[in-house]
C-alpha positions in Angstrom: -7.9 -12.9 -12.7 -8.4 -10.4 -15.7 -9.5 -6.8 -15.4 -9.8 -5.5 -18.9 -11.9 -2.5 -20.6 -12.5 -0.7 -16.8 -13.0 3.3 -16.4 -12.3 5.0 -13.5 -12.2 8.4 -12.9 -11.6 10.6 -10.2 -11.0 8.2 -7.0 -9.0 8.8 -4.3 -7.0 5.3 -5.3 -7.1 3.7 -8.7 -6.7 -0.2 -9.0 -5.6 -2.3 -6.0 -4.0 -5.5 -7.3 -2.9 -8.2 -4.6 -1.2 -12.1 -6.7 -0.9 -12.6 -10.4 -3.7 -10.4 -12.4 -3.8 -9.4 -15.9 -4.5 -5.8 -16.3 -5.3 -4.9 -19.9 -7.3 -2.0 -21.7 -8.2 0.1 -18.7 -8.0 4.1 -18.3 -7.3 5.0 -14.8 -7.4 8.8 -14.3 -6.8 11.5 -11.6 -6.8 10.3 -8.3 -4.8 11.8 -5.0 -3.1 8.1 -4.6 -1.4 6.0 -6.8 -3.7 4.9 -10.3 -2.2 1.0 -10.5 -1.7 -0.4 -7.1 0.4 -4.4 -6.6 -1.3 -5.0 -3.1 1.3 -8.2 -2.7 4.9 -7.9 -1.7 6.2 -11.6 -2.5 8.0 -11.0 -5.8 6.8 -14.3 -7.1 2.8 -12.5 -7.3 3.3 -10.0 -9.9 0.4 -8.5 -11.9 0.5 -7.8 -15.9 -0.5 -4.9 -17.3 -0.3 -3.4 -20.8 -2.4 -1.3 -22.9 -3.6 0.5 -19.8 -3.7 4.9 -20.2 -2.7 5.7 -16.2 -2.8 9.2 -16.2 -3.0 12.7 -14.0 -2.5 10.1 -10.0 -1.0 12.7 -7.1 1.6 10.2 -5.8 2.2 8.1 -8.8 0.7 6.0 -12.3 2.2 3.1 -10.8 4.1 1.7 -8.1 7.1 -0.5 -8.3 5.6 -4.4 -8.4 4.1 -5.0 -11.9 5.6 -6.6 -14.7 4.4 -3.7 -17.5 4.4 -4.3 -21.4 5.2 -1.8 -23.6 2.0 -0.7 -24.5 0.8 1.8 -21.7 1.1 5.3 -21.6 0.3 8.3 -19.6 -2.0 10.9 -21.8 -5.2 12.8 -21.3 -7.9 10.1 -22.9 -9.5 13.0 -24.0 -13.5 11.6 -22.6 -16.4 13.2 -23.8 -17.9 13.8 -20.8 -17.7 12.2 -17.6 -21.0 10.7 -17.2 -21.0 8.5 -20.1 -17.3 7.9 -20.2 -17.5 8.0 -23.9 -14.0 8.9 -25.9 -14.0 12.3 -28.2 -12.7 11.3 -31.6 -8.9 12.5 -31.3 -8.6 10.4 -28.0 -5.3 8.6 -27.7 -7.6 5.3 -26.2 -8.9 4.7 -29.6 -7.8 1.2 -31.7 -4.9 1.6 -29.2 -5.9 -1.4 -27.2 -4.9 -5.1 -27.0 -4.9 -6.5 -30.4 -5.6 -9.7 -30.2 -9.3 -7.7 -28.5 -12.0 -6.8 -31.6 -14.8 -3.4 -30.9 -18.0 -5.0 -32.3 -17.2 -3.4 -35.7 -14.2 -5.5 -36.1 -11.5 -2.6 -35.1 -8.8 -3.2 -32.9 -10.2 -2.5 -28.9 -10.5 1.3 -27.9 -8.6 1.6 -24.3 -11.6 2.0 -21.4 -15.0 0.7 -20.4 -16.2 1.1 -24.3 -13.7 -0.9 -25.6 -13.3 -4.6 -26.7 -16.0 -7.3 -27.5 -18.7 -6.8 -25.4 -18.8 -2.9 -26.2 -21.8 -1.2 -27.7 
């Protein structure tokens, strides 16, 4: 399964993974729980993520099952407004995502829900 260019905001728990996921290009932010969740305990079901902004969970980003690139980071993504979910120009999400993911202009993907190819 592949969960890319998500926004959530706000929940009490982020993203609950359970077997082998890809996580890519999300922004998970401020919840009271834990932001990126790996549901299974067998070590040999471990989700992916990278390019992912985690950021502002009470008990943690992250717990200790994922296999994580290098790419993620914990910042403010600095959103417009939280209706809309739209980034403000200086946001930290912006041509930060996957590259091998295009915006519609051709630009590498913006981290979030208005990111990648199917953005408009």
């Amino acid at each position: 399964m592949k969960i890319i260019n998500n926004s959530f905001y706000h929940c009490e728990y982020g993203m609950s993974i359970g077997g082998i996921s890809i996580v890519n290009n999300n922004i998970l932010i401020s919840g009271s729980e834990i932001g990126l969740w790996n549901a299974q305990v067998n070590p040999l079901y471990v989700p992916i993520g990278d390019y992912n902004c985690v950021w502002n969970w009470g008990s943690a980003n992250y717990n200790d099952r994922w296999n994580f690139g290098d790419h993620s980071f914990s910042l403010d993504p600095l959103f417009a407004d939280t209706v809309a979910f739209r980034l403000m120009p200086n946001s930290p999400c912006i041509d930060t995502g996957d590259p091998s993911l295009f915006d519609p202009d051709g630009s590498r993907s913006d981290i979030g829900a208005w990111g990648g190819p199917n953005a408009y």
